[in-house]
LUMPA-551775 format. One record per atom (N, C-alpha, C): residue in one letter; x, y, z. Coordinates in pm, whole numbers, plus 50000, padded with zeros to 5 digits. Layout:
AXYZ;...
***
This chain:
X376747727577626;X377237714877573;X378537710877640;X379327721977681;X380437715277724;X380477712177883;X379267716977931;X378697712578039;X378407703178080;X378227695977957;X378117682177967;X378957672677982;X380297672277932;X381537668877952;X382827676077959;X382977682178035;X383767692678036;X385267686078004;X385417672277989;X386917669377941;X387047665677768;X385407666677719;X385617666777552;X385777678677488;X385787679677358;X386467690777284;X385267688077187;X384647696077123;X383597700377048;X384707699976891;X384117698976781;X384977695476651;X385367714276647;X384767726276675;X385177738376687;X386927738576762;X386447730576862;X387537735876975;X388427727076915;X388337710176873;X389987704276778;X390127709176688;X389507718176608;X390057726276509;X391157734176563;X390837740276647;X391637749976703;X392457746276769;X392977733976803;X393517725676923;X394477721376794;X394257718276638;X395537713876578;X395527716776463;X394767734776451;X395047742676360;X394517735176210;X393727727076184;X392447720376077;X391707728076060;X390727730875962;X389397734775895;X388527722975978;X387207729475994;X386397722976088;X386207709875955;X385667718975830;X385387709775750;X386297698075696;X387847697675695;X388477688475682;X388307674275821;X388187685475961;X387757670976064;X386327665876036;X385477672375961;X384227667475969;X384357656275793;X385477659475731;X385207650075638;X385797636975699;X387257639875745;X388007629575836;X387067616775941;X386187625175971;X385047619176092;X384247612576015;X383647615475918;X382237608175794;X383067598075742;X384347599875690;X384707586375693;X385627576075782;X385787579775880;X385957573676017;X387497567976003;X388507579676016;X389547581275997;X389847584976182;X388647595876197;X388837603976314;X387297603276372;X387337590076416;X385777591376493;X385337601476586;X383987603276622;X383987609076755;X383737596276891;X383777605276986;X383907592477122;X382517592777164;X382257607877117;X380637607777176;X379557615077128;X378467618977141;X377677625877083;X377107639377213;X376957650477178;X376107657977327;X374777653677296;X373867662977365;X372627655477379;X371837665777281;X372587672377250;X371967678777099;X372037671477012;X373047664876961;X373677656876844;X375387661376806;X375867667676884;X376937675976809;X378197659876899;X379287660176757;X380437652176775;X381327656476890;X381797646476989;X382817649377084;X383887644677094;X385297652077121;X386567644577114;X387017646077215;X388357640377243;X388827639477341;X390207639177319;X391087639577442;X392987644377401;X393437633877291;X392417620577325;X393277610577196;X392827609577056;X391997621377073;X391557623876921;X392267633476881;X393047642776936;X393927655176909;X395177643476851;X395587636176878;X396477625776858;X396477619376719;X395147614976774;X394967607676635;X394747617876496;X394267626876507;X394007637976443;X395567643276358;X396937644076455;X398537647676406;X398527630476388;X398267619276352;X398707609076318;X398227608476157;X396607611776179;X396137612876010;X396707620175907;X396967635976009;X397787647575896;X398917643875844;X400087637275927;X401287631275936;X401297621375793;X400287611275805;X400097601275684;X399527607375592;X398557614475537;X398357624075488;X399127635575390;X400217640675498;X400787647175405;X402167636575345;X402457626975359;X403057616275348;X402587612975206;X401507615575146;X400897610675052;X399847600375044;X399557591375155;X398587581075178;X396907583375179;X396517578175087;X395197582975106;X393937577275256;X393257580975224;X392487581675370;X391887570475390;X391677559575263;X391347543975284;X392787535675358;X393727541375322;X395167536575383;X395217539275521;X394857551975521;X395327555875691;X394457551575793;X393057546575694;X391777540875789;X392187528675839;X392507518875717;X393147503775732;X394527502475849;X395177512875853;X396177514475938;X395847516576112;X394917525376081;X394507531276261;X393597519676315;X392927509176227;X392067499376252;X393217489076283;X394197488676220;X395107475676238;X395157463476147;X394447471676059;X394317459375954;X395587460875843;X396347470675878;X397717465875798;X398757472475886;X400117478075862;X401117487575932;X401067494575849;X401727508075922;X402547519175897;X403167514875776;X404257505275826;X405637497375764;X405177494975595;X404097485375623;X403607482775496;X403027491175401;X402137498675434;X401347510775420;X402787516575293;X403597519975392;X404797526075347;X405257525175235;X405847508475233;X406367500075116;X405617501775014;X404537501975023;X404077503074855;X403827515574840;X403807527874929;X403747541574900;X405117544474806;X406477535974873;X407657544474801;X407717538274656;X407337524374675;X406947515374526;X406047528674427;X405097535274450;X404887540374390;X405287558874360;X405537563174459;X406337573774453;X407647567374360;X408017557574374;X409517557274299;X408667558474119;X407637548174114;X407107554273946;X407037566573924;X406297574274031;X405777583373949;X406997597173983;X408187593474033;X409197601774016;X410167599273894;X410257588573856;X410457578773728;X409897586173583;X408177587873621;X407587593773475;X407717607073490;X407707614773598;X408287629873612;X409527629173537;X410407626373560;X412177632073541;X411647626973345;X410777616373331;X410797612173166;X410257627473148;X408607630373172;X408697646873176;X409357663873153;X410457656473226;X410557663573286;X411667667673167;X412497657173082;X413037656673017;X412807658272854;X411437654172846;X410887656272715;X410797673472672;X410167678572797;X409967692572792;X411277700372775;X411947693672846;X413697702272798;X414347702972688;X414167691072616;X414497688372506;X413477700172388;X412217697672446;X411507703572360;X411367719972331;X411867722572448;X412367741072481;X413887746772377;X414597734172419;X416097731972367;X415377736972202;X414417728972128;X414757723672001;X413297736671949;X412627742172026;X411167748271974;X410717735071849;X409817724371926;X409577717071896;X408067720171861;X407947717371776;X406547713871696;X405577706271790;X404437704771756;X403227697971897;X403577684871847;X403697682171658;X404117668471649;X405027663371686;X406257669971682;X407337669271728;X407627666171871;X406847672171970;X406667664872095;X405897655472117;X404707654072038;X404007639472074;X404857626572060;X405997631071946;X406637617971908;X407737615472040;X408327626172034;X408997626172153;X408827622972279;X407517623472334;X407357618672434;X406747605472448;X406187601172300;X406547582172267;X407297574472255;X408747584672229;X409707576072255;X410297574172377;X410067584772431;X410747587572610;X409737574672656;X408717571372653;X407597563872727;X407897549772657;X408157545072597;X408247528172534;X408907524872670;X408027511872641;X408997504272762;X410057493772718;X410657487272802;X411877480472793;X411997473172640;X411247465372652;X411177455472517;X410757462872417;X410367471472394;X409987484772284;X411357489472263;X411847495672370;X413097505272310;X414167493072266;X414137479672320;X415087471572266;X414867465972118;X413497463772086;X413437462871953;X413627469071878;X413937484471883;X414277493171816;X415837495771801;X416447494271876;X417827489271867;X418117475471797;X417487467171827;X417597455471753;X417777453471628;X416627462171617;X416047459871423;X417387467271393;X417407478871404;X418817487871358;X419937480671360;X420057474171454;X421557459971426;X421657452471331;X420087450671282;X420377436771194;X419817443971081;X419787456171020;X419627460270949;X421047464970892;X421937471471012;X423427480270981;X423807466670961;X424397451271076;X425407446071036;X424717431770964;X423567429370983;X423197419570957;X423557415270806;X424507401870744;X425167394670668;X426437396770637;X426957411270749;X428177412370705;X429027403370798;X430187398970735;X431347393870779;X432097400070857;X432087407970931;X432497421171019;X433487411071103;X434657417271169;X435667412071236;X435587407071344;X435307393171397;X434797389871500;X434517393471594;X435417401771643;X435547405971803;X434157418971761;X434127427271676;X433417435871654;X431777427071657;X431767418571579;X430467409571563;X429577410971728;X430787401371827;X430387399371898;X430317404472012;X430987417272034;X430697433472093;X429447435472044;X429307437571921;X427827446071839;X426537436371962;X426797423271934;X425887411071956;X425577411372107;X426727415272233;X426407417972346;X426377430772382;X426257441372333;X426157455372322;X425097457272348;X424937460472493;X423467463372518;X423137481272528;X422007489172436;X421597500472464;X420187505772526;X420617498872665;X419027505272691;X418687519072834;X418317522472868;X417667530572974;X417717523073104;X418517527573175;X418217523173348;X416927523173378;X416707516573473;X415187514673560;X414907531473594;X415937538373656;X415527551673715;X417257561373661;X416437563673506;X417407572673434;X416997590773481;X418457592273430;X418337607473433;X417897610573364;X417297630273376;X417057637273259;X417897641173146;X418887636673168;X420327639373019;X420187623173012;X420197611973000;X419767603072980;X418857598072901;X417607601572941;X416647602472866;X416607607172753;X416817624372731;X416917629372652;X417917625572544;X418857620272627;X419817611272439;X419107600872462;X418087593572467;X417157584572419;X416287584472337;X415827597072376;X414777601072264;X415697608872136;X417197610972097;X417947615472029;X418097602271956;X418527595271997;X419367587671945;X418327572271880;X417297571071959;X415627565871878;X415437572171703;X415547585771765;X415287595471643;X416337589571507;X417087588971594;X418857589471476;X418587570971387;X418507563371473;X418387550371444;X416967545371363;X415827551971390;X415107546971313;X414767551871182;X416137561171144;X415907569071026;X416427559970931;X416357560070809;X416507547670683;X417307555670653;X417927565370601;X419087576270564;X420337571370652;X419917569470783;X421017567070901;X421407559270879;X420537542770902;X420567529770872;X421547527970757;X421247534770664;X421957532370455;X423177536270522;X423527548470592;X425107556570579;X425887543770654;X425207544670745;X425717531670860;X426127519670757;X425107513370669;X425507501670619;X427167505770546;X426787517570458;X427867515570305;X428727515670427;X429057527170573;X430547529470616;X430767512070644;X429977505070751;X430497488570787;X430677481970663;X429907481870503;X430487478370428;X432177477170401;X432217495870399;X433577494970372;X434787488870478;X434397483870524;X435477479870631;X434947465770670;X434367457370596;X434547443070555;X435037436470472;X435677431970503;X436777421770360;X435837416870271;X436227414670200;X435467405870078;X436217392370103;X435857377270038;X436297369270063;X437947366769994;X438777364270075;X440047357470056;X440607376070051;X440467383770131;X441027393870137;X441227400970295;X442597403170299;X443097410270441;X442267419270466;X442327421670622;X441587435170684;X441557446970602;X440837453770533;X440847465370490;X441217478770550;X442087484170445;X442657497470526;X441967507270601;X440697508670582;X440117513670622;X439447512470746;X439457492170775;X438137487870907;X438557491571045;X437587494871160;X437587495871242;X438127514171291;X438377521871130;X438707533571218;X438457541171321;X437087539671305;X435927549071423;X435957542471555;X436887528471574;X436867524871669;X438657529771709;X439327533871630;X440857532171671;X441037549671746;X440807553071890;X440827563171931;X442197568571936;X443567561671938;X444457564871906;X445097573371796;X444267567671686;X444317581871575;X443637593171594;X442457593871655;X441797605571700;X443377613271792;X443667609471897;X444647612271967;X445387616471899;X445987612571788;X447037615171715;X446917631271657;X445617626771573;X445027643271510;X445337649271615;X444677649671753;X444477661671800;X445557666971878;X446547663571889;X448207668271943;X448457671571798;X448217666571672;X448637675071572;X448277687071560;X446467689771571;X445757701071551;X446757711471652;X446997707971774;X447217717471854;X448857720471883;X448857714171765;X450437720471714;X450617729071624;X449267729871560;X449167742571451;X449627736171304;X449457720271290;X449737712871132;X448697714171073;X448847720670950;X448357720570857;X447527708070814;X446027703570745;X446147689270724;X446477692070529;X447297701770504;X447867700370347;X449197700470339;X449997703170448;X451147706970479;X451937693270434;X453237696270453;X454327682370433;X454037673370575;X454067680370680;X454047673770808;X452697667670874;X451977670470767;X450587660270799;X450737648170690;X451607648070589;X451857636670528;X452397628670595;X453357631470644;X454137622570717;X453377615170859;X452687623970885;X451697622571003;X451057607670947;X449957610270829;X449467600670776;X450097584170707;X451567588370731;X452727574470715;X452727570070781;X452877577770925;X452797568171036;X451497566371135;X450607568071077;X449237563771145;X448927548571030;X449317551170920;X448697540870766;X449677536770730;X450837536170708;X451977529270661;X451787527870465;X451967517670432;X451297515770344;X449607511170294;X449237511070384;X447927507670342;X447247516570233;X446077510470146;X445687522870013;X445107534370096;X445137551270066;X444907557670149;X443167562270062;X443077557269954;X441887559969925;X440597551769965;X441327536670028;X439717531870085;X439957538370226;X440737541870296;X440737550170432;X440097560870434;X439977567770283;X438997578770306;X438047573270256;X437987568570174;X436197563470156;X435607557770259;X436127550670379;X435447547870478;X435037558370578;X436307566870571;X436347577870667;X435227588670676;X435337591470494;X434047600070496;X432717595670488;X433157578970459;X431627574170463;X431087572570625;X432057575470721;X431177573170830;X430787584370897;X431767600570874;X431497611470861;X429537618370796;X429697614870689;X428367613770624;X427047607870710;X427767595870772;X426827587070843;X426357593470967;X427257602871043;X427127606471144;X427347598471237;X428457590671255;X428957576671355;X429357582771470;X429867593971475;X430547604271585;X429367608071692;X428617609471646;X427667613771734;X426777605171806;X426447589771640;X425547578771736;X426737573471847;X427777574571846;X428917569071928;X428487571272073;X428517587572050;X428357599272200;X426947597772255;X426217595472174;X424577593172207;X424417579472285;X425227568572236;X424947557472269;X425327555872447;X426867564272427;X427487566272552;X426607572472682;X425867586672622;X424747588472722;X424177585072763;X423397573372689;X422277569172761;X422877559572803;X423517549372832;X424087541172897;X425167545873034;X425347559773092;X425467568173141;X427027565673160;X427497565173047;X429287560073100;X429777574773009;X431157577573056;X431937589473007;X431927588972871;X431677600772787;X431967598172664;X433217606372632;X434217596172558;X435277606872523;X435027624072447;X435667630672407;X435317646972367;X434337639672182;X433927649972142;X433467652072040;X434727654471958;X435197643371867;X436527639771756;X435867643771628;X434507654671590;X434477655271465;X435247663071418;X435807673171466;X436657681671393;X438327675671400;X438677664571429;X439727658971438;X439727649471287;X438487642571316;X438117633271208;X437617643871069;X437297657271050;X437277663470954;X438717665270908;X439617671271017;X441087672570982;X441977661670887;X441697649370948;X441777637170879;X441747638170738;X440217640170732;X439837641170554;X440277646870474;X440717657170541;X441127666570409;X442777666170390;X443577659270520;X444727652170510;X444767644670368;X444157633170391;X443607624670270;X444107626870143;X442537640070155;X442247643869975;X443727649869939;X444627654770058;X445577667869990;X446467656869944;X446627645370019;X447767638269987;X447437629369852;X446147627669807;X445827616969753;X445637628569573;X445447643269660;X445817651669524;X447247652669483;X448627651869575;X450047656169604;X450677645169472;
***
């Protein structure tokens, strides 16, 4: 046979010429990825050096990820490389997208020895798409502030406060998504949330309440925690005084009723959660600053 053309290559010999399974060039060839040039006069397929070529052009696209209707349309000329391409990374970018969601559910779920229900839910919430996870934030807005009179600037923070998931989030990302889904669509959460924004809305024809906006005033957090790490007591004389000049006169009993009502609520944490997934720095974890607080409070409000 090779007598017959002594400058073709038998599908044996391009196997061996670019290290393939005969049977991968013979599937390559049936669907005419990698034609032959000729036939011997037995019937057997013949190649030639520009089929060794074309042969590292298919593997090349191939292991690239392109399937073999792509690389056919390509070697024919009926599209490019270029193009070919573009919608390869279009879709590699999804499905590296639903990996890392994956990839993240499972971590979480190792983290927590999660129940099978417990991950199905979890990985429905990792998967909602855009307008899903925003309605779910939504509803929770107008459930926590919706009819309150809340202090403008706060209103309209809450109102452009956007919490959603980047196009191509991380796996710590994600995972406070599916946390913080959890946290918000709970009716327990929702209630704590309301009474604390309750307490820190005026009633009509009444000044700011002593209490509003604490969880937003990080300066008292600050304050606590150069106290804590001064070794003050929060029953001591010098945490009273502490509490004069953070509150002045204001009543110190709606300051704790707000305080612990947002404690209760768990505001500290939807704070830090919210911060994650929106991938910006979150200041330290202030619950044990904001516990210190409380019991400041009660000692003074027992004194």
């Amino acid at each position: 046979m090779e007598d017959e053309r002594p400058d073709v290559l038998t599908i044996g010999q391009l196997a061996h010429r670019t290290g393939l399974p005969v049977r991968t060039l013979r599937f390559w060839s049936d669907e005419g990825a990698v034609p032959p040039v000729a036939r011997s006069a037995s019937g057997y397929r013949l190649y030639d050096a520009e089929s060794v070529a074309r042969v590292e052009l298919v593997r090349t696209l191939r292991e690239l990820g392109l399937g073999l209707d792509d690389v056919c349309r390509v070697l024919s000329g009926r599209t490019t490389v270029a193009e070919v391409a573009d919608a390869h990374v279009a879709a590699l970018d999804a499905q590296i997208r639903s990996l890392k969601v994956s990839r993240a559910v499972l971590s979480t779920v190792s983290k927590r020895g999660s129940t099978a229900e417990e991950t199905a839910l979890m990985n429905r919430l990792a998967r909602l798409s855009a307008a899903e996870r925003k309605q779910i934030i939504d509803e929770f807005k107008e459930e926590v502030f919706g009819g309150l009179d809340v202090d403008p600037c706060l209103r309209d923070r809450m109102r452009t406060f956007r919490i959603e998931l980047p196009d191509d989030p991380t796996p710590e990302q994600v995972d406070a998504w599916i946390e913080l889904a959890e946290l918000v669509r709970g009716p327990a959460f929702r209630a704590r949330m309301r009474t604390m924004l309750e307490l820190s809305t005026r009633a009509p024809g009444q000044k700011r309440p002593p209490g509003a906006s604490i969880w937003w005033a990080r300066q008292v957090v600050q304050t606590v925690a150069e106290a804590r790490k001064r070794g003050i007591a929060p029953e001591g004389p010098a945490a009273a005084n502490l509490l004069s000049e953070l509150f002045g006169d204001a009543g110190r009993a709606a300051v704790l009723l707000c305080l612990e009502a947002g404690i209760d609520a768990g505001a500290e944490r939807y704070r830090r959660l919210v911060a994650r997934v929106r991938g910006q720095y979150a200041s330290p974890d202030a619950s044990e600053e904001l516990e210190w607080l409380a019991r400041a409070l009660r000692a003074a409000a027992q004194a």
